[in-house]
C-alpha positions in Angstrom: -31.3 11.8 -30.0 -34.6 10.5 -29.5 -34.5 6.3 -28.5 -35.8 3.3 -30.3 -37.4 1.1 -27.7 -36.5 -1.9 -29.1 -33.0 -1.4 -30.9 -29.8 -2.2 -28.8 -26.9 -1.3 -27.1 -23.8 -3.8 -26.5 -21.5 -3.8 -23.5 -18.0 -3.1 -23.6 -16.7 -5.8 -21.3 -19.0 -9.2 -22.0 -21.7 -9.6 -25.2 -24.7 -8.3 -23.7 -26.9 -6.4 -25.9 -29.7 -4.7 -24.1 -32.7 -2.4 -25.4 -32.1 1.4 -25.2 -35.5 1.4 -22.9 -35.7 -1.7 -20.2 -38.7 -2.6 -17.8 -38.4 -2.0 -14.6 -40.4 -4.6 -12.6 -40.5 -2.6 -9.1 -43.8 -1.6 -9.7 -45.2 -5.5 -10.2 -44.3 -6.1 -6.9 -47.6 -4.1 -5.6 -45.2 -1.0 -4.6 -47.3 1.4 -3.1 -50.5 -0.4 -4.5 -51.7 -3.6 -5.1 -52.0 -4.6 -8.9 -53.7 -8.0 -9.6 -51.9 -11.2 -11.8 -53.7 -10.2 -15.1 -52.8 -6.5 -14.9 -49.5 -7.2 -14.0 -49.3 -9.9 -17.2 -51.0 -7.0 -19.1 -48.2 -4.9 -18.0 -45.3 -7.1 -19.1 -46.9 -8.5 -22.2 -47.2 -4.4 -23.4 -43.7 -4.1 -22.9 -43.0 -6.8 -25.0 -45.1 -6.2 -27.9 -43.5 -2.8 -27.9 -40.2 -4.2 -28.3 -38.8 -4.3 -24.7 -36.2 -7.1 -24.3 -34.5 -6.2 -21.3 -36.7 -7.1 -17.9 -34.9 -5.9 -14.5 -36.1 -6.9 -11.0 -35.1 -8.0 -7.4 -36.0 -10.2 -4.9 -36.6 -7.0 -3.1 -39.4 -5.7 -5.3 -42.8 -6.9 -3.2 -40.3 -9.8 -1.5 -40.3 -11.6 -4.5 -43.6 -11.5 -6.3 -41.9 -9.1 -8.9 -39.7 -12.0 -10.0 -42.4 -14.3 -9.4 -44.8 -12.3 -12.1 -41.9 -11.9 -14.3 -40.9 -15.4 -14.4 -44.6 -16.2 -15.3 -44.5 -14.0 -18.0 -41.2 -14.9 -19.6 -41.4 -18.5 -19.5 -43.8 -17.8 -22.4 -40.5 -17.0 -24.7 -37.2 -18.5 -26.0 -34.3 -17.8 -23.4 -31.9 -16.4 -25.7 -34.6 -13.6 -26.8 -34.7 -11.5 -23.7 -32.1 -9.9 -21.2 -33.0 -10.3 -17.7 -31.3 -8.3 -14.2 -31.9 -9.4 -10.7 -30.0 -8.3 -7.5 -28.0 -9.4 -4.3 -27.8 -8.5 -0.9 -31.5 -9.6 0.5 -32.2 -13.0 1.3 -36.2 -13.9 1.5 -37.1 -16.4 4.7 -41.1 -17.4 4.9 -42.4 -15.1 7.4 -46.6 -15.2 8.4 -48.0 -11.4 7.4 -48.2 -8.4 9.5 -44.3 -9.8 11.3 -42.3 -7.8 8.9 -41.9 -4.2 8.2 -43.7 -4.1 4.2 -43.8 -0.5 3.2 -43.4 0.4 0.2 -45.0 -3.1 -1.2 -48.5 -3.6 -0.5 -49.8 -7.1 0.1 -46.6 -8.8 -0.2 -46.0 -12.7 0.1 -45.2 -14.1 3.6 -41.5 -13.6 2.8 -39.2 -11.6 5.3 -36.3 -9.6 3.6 -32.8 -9.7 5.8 -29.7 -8.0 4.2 -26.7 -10.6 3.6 -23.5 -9.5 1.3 -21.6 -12.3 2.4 -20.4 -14.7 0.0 -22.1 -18.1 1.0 -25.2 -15.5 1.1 -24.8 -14.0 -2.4 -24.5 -18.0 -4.5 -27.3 -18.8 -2.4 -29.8 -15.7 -3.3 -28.5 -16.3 -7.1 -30.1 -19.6 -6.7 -32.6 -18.9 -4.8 -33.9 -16.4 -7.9 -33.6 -18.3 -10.5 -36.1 -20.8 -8.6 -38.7 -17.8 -8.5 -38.3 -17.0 -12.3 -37.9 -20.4 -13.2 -34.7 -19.7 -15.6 -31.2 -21.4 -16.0 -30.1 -18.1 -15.9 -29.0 -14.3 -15.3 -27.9 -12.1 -17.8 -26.9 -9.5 -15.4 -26.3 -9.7 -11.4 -26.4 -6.8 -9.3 -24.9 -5.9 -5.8 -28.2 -4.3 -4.5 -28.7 -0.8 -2.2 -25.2 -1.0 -0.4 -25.0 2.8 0.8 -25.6 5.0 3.7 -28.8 6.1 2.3 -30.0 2.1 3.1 -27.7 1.3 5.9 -26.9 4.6 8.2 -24.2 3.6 10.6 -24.0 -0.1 9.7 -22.9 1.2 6.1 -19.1 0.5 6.1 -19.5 -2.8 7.6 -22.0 -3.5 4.9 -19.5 -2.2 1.7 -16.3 -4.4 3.5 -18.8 -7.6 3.4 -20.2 -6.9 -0.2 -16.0 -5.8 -1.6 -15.5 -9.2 0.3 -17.9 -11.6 0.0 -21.2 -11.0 -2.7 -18.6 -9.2 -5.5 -15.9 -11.8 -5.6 -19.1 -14.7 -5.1 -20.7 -13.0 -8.2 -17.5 -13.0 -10.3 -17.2 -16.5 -9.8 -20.7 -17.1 -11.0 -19.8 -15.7 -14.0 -17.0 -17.5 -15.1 -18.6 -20.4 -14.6 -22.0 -18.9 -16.6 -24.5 -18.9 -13.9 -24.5 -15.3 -14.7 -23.3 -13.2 -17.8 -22.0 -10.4 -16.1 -21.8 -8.2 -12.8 -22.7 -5.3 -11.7 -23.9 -2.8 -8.4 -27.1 -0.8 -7.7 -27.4 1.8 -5.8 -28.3 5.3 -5.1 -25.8 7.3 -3.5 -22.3 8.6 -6.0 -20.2 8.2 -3.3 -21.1 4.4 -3.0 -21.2 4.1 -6.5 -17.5 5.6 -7.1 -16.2 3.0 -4.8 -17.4 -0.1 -6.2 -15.9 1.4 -9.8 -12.8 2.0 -8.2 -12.3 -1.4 -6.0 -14.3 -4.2 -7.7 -13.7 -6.1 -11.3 -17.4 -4.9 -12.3 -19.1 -5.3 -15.8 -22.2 -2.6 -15.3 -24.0 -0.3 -13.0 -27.4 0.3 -12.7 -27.6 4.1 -11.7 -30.5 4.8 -9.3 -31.6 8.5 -9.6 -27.8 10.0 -9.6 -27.6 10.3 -13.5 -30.9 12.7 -13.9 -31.6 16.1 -15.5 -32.0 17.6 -12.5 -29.5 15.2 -10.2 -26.3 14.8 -11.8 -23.6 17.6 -10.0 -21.9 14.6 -8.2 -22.2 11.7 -11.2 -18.7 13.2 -13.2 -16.2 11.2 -11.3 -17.8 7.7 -11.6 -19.2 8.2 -15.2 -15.8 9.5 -16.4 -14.8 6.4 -14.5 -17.1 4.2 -16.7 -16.4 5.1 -20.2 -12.8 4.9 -19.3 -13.0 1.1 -18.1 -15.9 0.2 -20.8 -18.9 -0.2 -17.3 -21.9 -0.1 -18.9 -24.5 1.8 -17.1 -28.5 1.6 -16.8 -29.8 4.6 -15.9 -32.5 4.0 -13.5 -34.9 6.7 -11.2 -34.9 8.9 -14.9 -37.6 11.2 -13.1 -36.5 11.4 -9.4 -39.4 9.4 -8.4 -41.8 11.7 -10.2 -40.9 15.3 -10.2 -39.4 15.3 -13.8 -42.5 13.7 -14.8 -45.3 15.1 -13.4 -47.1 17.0 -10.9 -46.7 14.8 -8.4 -43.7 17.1 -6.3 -42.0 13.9 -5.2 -38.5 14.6 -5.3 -36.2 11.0 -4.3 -38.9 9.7 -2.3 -40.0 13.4 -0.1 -40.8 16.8 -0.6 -38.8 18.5 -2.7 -36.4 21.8 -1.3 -37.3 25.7 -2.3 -34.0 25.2 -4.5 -35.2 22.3 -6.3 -38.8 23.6 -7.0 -36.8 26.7 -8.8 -35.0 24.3 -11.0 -37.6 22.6 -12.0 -39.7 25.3 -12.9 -36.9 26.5 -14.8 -36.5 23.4 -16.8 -40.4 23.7 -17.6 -40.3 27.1 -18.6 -37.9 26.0 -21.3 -39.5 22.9 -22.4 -42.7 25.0 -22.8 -40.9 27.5 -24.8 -39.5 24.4 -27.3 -43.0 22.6 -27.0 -40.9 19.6 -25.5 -42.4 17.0 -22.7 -40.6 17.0 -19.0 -40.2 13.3 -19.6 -39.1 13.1 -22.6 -36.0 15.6 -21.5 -35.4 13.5 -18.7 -35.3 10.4 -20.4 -32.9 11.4 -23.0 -30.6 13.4 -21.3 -29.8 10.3 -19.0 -29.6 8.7 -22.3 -27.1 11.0 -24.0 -23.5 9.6 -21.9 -21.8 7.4 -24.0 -21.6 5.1 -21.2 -25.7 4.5 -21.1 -26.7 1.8 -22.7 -30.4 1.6 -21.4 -32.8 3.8 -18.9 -34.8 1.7 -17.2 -38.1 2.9 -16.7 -41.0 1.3 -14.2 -44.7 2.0 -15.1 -48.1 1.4 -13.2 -50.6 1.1 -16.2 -50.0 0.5 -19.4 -51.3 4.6 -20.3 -47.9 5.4 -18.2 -46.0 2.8 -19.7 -47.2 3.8 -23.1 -46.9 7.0 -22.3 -43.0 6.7 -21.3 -42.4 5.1 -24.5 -43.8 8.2 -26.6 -41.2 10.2 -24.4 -38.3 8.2 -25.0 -39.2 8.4 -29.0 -39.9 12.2 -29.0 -37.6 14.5 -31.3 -36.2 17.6 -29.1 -34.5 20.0 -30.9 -30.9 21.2 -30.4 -31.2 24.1 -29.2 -33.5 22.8 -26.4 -29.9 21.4 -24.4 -28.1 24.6 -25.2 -30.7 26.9 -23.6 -30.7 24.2 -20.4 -26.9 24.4 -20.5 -26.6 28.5 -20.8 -29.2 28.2 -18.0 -26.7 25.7 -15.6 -29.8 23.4 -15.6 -27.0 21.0 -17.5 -23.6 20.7 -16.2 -20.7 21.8 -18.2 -18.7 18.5 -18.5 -22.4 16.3 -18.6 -23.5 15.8 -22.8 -26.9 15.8 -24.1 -28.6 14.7 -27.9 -26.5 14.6 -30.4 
């Protein structure tokens, strides 16, 4: 089931229609390099032309020059012809450079990030957003990186506040159109099966946990999703690299002796069907009936081009059931039609 980049999926719960491929704007932010305004414009404006209507960012991405560049861009186009995604849970205070811990955005802005889920916190970051990209609008609002992953011992404190305070704050926002619907992301299935299970939520953006090669501990909450009609956006397609390249980045570090194998494994078979890593990864996170977009982040327009190809590839059939008799694939977990 090869994607179109520009035809749509609807939610279930509220009437947003989003492209079956999304831009992820973390990489506009300057993480882990600096890119200049007209390459990041370039960047966008490809996106665009190739059919992209569905732009998701944070304040977190380079402490708000993602939504700042993405803003820029987008003011160039009639509101009702894109979907756009920021997040909650940071809010930005003017900081001078070299105060704040940066890493992984280079040259940021002199903004500070501080976590706050509270509910005063969470209108005011909404607000505070849709001053950097200059819109009356969100399309989607997400509860951003509440998990232990983020938050070590602080993390139960942080999941009470967000239950508490940013969810019920964002729910209100919607009914009164601020925002078209809500939604959490995050990284971790444990975190993610919680906010199915204890907040009135609209979407999820699933960082990393729905992947070819990541996707043991995703039944519960997935199952969850098509059950209630959650949309999800499957984001972190590639593990940070490894299911796209060479690069041996597996979630951010080096990758285990058991993950190597599996990999390998996977690329013995896509050799053997003459079928790109990323194109498998893309499309099996694609295959759930609860996916609606994978949202894919690029650092040159080759990459971005590049991803596009992948997501439009044809893979034959029997490509998933040699994965599955292999237990790359999990039993309950489908693939392309």
């Amino acid at each position: 089931m090869s994607l179109d980049v520009s035809h749509t999926r609807t939610f279930v719960k509220v009437p947003v229609a989003v492209t079956e491929v999304s831009f992820g704007a973390a990489p506009i932010g300057n993480r882990f390099s600096a890119m200049s305004e007209d390459f990041a414009q370039t960047l966008i404006g490809h996106a665009w032309e190739s059919g992209i209507r569905y732009f998701d960012t944070a304040p977190m991405y380079g402490n708000g020059l993602s939504e700042h560049r993405l803003g820029h861009f987008l003011l160039q186009h009639e509101r009702n012809d894109f979907v756009l995604s920021t997040k909650v849970g940071r809010t930005l205070h003017p900081a001078a450079r070299g105060s704040f811990e940066a890493w992984p955005w280079v040259e940021p802005p002199p903004m500070r990030a501080e976590f706050d889920y509270s509910r005063d916190a969470a209108k005011r970051q909404i607000h505070e957003s849709l001053h950097r990209i200059m819109t009356d609008r969100i399309d989607i609002a997400f509860l951003h990186d509440v998990d232990s992953f983020i938050h070590g011992a602080d993390y139960e404190d942080r999941m009470v506040e967000s239950l508490e305070g940013a969810v019920p704050a964002m729910i209100a926002m919607r009914e009164e159109g601020v925002i078209r619907a809500v939604g959490a992301a995050l990284n971790e299935a444990s975190a993610l099966r919680r906010i199915v299970e204890q907040s009135d939520i609209d979407c999820l953006l699933v960082a990393g946990r729905y992947t070819l090669l990541d996707h043991s501990l995703a039944k519960e909450f997935m199952t969850t999703c098509s059950e209630r009609g959650i949309a999800v956006i499957a984001g972190g397609v590639f593990n940070t690299g490894i299911l796209a390249s060479d690069s041996g980045r597996f979630n951010y570090g080096e990758p285990s002796a058991e993950i190597v194998v599996e990999v390998d494994r996977i690329k013995r078979r896509c050799a053997e069907f003459s079928v790109s890593l990323a194109a498998a990864a893309i499309q099996f996170s694609a295959a759930h009936p609860a996916v609606v977009s994978v949202c894919l982040g690029a650092s040159s327009v080759a990459q971005q081009q590049q991803n596009f190809i992948s997501a439009a590839e044809v893979i034959p059939a029997d490509f998933w059931t040699a994965l599955r008799a292999d237990g790359v694939i999990q039993d309950w977990a489908p693939t392309p039609a």
